[in-house]
N, C-alpha and C positions, 0 to 999 in steps of 0.2 A: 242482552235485550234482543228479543225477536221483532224484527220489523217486517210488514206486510210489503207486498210485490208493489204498491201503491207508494207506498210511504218511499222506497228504495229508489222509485222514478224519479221523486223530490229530489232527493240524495245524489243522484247522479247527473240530473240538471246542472248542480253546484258545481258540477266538476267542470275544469275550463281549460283541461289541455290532454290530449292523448299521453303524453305521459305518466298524469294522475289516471286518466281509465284504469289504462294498464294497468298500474302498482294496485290497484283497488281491491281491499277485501270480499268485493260482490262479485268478481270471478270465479271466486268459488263456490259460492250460490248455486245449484246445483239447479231451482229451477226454472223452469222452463220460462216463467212474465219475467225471471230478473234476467237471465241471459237475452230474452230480445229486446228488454230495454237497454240493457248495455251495447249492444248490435246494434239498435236505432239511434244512442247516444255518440257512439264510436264515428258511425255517419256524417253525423252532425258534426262534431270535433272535426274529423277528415276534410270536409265540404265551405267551414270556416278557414282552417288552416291552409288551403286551398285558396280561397279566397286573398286572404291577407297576401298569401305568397303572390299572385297577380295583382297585385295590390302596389306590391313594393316593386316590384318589376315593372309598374308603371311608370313610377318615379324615377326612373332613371337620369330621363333628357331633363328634369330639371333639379336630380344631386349633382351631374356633370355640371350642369351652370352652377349653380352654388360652391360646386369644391374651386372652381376658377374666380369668381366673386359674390362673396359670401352674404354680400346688403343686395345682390339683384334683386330686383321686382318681376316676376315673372307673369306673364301673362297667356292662359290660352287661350285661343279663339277658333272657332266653328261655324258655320254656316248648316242655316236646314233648309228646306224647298229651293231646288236648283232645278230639279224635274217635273213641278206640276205643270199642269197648264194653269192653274188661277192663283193669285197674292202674289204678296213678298217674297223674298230669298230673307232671309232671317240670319243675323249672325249674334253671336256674345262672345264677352268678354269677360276673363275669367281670373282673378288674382284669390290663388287659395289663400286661406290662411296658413299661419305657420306649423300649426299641431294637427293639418289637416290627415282625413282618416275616415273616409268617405267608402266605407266597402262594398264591392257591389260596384264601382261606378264603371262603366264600360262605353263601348260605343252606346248611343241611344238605340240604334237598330237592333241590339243582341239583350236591351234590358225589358223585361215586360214592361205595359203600362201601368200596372201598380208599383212596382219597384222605381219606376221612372219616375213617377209624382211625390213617391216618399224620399228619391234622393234629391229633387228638385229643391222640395220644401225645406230640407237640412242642410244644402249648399245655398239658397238663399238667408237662411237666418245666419250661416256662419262662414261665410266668405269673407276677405278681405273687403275685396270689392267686385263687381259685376252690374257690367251694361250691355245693351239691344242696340242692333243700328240694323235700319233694314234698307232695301231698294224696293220703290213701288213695279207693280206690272211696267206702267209706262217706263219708267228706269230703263229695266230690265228691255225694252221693247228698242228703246233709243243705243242702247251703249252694248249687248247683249249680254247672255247670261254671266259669262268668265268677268266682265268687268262690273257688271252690279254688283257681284257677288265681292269684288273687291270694297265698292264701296260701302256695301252695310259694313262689311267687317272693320272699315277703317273709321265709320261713325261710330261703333260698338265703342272701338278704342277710345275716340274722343270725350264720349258720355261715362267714362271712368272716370269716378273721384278719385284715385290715385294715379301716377302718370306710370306705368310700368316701365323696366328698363332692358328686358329683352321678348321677346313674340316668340311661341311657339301656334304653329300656323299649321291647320290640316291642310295639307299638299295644295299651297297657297302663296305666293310669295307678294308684297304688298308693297308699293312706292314709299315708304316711308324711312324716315332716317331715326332707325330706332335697331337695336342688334335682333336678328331676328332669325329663325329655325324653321323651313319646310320640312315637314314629315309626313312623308303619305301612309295609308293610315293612319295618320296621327290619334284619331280617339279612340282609338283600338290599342295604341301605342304609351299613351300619357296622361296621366290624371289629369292636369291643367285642359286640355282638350275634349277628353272625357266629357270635365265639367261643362263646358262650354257647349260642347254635343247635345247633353241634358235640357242644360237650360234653355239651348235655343228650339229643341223640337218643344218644349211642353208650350214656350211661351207661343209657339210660331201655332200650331195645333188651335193655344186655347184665341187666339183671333179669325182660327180658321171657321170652328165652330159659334163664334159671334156672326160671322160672318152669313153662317147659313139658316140664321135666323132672319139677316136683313135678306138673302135672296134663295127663299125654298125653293126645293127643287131641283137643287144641281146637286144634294148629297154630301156637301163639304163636311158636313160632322162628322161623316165616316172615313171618306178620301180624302182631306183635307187640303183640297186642288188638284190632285192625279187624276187623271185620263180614264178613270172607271167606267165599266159601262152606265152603270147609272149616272155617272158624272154627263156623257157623252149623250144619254140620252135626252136628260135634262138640257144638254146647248139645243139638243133639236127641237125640242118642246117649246123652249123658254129664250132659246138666243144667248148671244155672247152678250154677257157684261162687261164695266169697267174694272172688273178684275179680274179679265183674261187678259192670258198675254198674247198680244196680237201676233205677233211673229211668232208662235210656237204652233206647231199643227197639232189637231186640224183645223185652228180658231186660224191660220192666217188664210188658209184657201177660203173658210166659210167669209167670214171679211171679203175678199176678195168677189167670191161669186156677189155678193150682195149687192158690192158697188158696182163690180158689172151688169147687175141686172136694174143697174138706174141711167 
């Protein structure tokens, strides 16, 4: 049976591991659309296997926990906005599931924004569990940055419907009497983390942009609190709100000159 260059792309689709390429009767295919769709399919094959492999090399810090105790409940947790000057520091908390197999998840910084939202929405509907704890500007303003960022992450923890029994924590260590893992880079390092990475930039983003709806003009939809110039030009235009933080420059000298000039 003669199949068309068309029909042979189907065909190779189907295929789902570089060893089947290989072996493949379409090797020999002599032209020219079948050999670049086996080159485009090989790719592909390559790029996933790839993948997986970073994947599983994520999981590490928590098969080490599990080969030591096999019922832990593992938890990552992350924080997003440490650097703006406007909102919350954002953290989650992150209990995979068991059969977890989330491809693709990496730091949130290294993932596009579409790939961000499609891993978000598939580690919400199938996680364990996973909760948000944040610090307000003022928090952040009274206790500073390193210790807000403590406490969203330890309300993150709280607002878990499951209690977790050990923390893997991005280069964070936390008051708590719970067995617990600093790993710098961690969502670069660990799925659990990873996830947490995800979850807390999309959710931290999507308040960002609520945000800049209640006050136009400072650009939040695009910067989502950073120090942009349109962010910057907007404090000039429009003044500092109650969602800067006061102590972060250059909102604390403007603060400043203002009460000095009463």
């Amino acid at each position: 049976m003669s199949y068309s260059i068309k029909e042979v792309k189907e065909l190779l689709n189907d295929i789902q591991d570089l060893q089947t390429l290989e072996a493949s009767e379409w090797n020999q295919d002599e032209r020219k659309g079948v050999q670049q769709a086996i080159s485009r399919r090989k790719k592909q094959l390559e790029k996933e296997a790839a993948m997986i492999a970073h994947y599983k090399e994520m999981t590490q810090y928590e098969a080490a926990i599990l080969q030591e105790q096999s019922d832990a409940v593992i938890c990552g947790i992350d924080e997003v906005g440490r650097g703006p000057l406007a909102g919350p520091v954002v953290a989650c908390a992150v209990i995979l599931n068991a059969d977890h197999a989330y491809y693709g998840l990496d730091d949130s910084k290294k993932v596009s924004a579409a790939k961000r939202q499609t891993l978000a929405e598939a580690l919400i509907e199938g996680t364990a569990a996973y909760a948000y704890g944040k610090a307000s500007p003022e928090e952040i303003d009274d206790l500073n940055i390193y210790q807000a960022t403590q406490v969203a992450m330890m309300r993150a923890i709280e607002n878990l419907a499951i209690p977790p029994t050990h923390l893997l924590i991005d280069a964070m260590e936390l008051p708590l009497d719970i067995t617990q893992s600093s790993i710098i880079k961690g969502d670069a390092k660990s799925v659990s983390i990873a996830a947490a990475s995800i979850l807390a930039k999309e959710h931290r983003d999507a308040y960002m942009h609520q945000l800049a709806e209640q006050y136009p003009g400072y650009d939040f939809e695009h910067n989502v609190g950073y120090g942009t110039k349109a962010h910057l030009e907007g404090i000039q235009q429009f003044g500092v709100i109650p969602e800067h933080r006061k102590s972060f420059e250059p909102i604390k000298s403007i603060v400043q000159q203002k009460k000095d000039n009463f």
